[in-house]
C-alpha positions as CSV (number, residue, x, y, z in Angstrom):
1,X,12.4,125.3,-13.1
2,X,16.2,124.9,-13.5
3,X,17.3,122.5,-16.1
4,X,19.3,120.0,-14.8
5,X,22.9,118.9,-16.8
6,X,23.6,115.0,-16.0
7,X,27.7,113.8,-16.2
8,X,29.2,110.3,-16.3
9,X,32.3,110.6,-14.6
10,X,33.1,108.1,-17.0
11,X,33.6,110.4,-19.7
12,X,35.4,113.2,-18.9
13,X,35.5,114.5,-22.2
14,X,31.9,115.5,-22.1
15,X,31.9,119.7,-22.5
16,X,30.7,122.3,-20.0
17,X,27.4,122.6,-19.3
18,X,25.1,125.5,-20.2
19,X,25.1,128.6,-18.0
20,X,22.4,128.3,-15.4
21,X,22.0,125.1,-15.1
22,X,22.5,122.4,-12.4
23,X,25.2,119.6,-12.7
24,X,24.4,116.5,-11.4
25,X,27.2,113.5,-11.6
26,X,27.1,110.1,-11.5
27,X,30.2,108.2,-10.3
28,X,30.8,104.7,-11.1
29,X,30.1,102.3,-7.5
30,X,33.3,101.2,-6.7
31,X,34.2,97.1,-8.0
32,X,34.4,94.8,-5.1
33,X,38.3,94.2,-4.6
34,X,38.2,90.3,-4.8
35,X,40.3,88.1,-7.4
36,X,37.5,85.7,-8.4
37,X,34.5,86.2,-10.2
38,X,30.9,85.5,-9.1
39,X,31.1,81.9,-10.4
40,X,34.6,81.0,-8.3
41,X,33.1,82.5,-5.3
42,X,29.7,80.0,-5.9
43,X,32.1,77.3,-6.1
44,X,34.2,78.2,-3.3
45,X,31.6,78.2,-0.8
46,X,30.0,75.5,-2.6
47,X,32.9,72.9,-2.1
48,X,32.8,74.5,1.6
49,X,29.5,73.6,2.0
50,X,29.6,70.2,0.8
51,X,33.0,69.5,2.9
52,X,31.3,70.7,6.3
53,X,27.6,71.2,5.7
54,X,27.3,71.9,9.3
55,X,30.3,73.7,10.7
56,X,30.8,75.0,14.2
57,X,32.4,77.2,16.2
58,X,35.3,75.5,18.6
59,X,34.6,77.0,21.9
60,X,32.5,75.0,24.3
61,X,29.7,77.1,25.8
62,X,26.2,76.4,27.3
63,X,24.5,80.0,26.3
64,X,25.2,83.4,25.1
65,X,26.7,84.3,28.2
66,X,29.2,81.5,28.4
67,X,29.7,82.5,25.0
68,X,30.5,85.7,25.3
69,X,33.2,84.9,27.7
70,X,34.4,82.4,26.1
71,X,35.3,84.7,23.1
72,X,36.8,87.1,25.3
73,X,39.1,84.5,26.6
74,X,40.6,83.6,23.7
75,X,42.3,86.5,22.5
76,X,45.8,85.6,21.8
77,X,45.0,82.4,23.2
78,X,43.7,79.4,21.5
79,X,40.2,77.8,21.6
80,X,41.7,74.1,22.9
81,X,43.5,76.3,25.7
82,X,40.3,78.0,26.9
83,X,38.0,75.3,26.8
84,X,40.4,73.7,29.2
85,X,40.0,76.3,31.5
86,X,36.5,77.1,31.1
87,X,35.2,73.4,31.3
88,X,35.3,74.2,35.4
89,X,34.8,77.6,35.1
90,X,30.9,77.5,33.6
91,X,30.2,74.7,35.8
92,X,30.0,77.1,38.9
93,X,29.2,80.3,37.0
94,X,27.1,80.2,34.0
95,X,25.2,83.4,34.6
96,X,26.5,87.1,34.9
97,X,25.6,87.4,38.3
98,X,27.1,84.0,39.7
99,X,30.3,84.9,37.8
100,X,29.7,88.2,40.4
101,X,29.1,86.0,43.4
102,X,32.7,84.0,42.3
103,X,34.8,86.9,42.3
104,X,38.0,88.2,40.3
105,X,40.5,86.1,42.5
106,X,38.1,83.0,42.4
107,X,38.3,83.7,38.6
108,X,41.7,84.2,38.3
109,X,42.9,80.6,39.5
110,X,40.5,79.3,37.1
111,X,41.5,80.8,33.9
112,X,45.4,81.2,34.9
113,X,46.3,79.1,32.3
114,X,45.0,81.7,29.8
115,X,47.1,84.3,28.3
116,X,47.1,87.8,29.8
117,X,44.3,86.4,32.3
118,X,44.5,89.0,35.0
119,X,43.4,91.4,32.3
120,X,41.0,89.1,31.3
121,X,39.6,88.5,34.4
122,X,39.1,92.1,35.3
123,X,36.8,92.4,32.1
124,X,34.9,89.3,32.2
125,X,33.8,91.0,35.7
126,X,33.0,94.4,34.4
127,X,31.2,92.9,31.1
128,X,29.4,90.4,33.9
129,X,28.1,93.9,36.4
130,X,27.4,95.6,33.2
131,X,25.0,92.7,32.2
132,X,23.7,93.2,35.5
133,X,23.0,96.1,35.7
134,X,22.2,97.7,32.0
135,X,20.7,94.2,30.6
136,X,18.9,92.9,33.0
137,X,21.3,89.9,33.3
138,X,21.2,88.7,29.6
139,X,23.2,89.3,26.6
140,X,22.2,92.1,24.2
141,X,21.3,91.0,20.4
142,X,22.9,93.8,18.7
143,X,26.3,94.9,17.7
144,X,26.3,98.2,19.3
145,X,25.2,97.1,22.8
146,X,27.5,94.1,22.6
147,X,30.8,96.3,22.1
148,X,29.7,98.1,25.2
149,X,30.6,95.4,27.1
150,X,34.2,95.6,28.7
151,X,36.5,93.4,26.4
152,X,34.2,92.9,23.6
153,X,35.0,93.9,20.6
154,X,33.6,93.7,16.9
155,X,34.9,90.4,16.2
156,X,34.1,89.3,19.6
157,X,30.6,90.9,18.9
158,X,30.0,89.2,15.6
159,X,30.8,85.8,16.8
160,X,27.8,86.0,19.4
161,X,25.6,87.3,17.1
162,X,26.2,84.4,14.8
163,X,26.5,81.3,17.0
164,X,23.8,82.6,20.2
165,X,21.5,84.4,17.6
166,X,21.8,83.2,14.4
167,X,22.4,86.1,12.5
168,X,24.9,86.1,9.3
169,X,28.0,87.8,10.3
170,X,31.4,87.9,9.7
171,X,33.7,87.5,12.8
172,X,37.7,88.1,11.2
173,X,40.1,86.3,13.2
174,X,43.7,85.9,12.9
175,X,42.8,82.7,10.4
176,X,40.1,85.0,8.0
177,X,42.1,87.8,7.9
178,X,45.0,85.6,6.9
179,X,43.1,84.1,4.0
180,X,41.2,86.7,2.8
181,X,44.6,88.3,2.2
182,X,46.9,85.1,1.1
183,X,43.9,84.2,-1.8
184,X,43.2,87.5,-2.4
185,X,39.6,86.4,-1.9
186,X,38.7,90.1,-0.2
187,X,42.0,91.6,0.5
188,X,42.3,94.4,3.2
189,X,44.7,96.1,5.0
190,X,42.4,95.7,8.7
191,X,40.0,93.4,9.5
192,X,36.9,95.9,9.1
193,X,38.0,96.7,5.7
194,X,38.2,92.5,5.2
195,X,34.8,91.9,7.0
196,X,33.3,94.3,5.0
197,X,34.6,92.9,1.6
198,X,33.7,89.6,2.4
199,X,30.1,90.7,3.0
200,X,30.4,91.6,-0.5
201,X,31.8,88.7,-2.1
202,X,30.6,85.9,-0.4
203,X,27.3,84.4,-1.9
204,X,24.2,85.5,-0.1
205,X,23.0,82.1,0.8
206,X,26.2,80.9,1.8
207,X,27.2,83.6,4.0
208,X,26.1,82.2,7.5
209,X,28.7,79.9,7.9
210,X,31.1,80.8,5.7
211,X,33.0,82.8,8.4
212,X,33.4,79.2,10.0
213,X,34.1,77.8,7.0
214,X,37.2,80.7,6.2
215,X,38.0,79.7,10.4
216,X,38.4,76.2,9.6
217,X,40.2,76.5,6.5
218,X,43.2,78.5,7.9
219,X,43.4,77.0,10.9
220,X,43.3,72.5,9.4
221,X,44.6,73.6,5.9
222,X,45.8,76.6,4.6
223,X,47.8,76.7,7.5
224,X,49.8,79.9,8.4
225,X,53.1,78.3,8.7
226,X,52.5,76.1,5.2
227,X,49.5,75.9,3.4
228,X,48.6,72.1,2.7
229,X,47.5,73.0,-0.3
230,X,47.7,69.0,-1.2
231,X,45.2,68.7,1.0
232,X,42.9,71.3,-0.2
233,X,39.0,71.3,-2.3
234,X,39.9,74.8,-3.7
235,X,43.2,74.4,-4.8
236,X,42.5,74.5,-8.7
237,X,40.6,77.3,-8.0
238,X,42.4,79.4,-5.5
239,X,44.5,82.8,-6.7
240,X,47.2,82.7,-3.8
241,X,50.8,83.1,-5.4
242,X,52.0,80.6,-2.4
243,X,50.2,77.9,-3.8
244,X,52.0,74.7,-4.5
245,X,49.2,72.8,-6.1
246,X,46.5,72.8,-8.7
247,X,45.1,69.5,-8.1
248,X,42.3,69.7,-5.6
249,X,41.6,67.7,-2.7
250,X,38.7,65.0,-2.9
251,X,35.6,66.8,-2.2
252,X,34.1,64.8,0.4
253,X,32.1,65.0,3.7
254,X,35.0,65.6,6.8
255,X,33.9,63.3,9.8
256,X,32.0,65.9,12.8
257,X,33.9,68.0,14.5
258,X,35.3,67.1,18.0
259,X,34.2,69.9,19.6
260,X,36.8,71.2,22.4
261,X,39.3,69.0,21.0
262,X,40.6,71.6,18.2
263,X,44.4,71.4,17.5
264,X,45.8,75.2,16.9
């Protein structure tokens, strides 16, 4: 049997192995890029957690379907804007195949007040025949068949997985992607490369709602005009060079959310 000749690529000083025999190398895994070590990140999510223990998502739906809609809808748009439009919408068409039976121009007139809704409309009728007729009507449970779906994407994805099927995901909006970067919490130059840090770095047991949690953060206080930093629980702990306070908030429970009612 051939020996076998083991390197750390650590020490590169090591000399050259024997004739005949088989290197092998070790690289070091790669560190997580993140600014705060394992005890920030449990306190983070831990002043999170104690701030909202039970946050939620902002659009208004009744199931998966209406949620995967609804998530479609509000690209570029906001969740205030879309719940407007939808409040009517669901009421008539709640199911793939009654959004079928309303039609693209029934659609259209109610979801005009919606950014780039023609487009829109086009795809919530595609995603709804696709449902039809690959799904038997209902919404698919994983990733892969979700981005299938006309108009979905992996953020879009993610969100339904979390919020219709409880599964621990990490949906980067314009609000996480912004944060991840600003407090160097899991910087990334795209939002897959920032989804996938923060898979890392966020504790295990805190990771199903911390993408709510991020969402809410950017969008109440570390705002993307001006961060209220005044008015934040991390602020002693947080890395961002924008920061204009160490003092943190108060650390208490925020009154429920008003679903539907979110200000942008």
């Amino acid at each position: 049997m051939t020996a076998e000749y083991r390197v750390s690529m650590a020490n590169p000083k090591l000399k050259s192995p024997p004739q005949g025999m088989n290197v092998i190398t070790r690289r070091k895994a790669a560190a997580v890029k993140t600014a705060y070590s394992p005890a920030e990140r449990e306190e983070i999510f831990r002043r999170f957690s104690v701030q909202r223990p039970e946050p939620r998502g902002e659009l208004e739906h009744t199931n998966p379907f209406t949620l995967v809609v609804a998530v479609a809808l509000s690209a570029q748009a906001t969740d205030a804007g879309v719940n407007k439009a939808t409040r009517a919408l669901f009421k008539v068409a709640d199911t793939p195949q009654k959004m079928l039976d309303l039609g693209e121009d029934k659609l259209r007139d109610y979801i005009k007040t919606i950014g780039l809704y023609r487009n829109k409309a086009k795809n919530v009728i595609a995603l709804s025949q696709m449902l039809v007729d690959d799904f038997a009507g209902k919404v698919p449970e994983t990733r892969e068949e979700l981005v299938r779906l006309p108009g979905v994407g992996r953020k879009t994805a993610n969100v339904v997985l979390s919020m219709a099927f409880g599964q621990a995901t990490m949906a980067v909006d314009t609000h996480i992607f912004r944060i991840a970067n600003r407090i160097r919490l899991a910087p990334g130059k795209t939002p897959d490369e920032v989804e996938a840090r923060l898979m890392k770095v966020v504790p295990k047991h805190y990771l199903y709602h911390a993408h709510h949690w991020l969402i809410l953060h950017g969008r109440y206080t570390c705002k993307a005009r001006r961060p209220e930093c005044e008015r934040c629980v991390i602020a002693d702990i947080c890395k961002s060079p924008e920061k204009s306070s160490d003092v943190p908030a108060a650390l208490v429970e925020l009154p429920p959310q008003a679903i539907g009612e979110a200000v942008e």
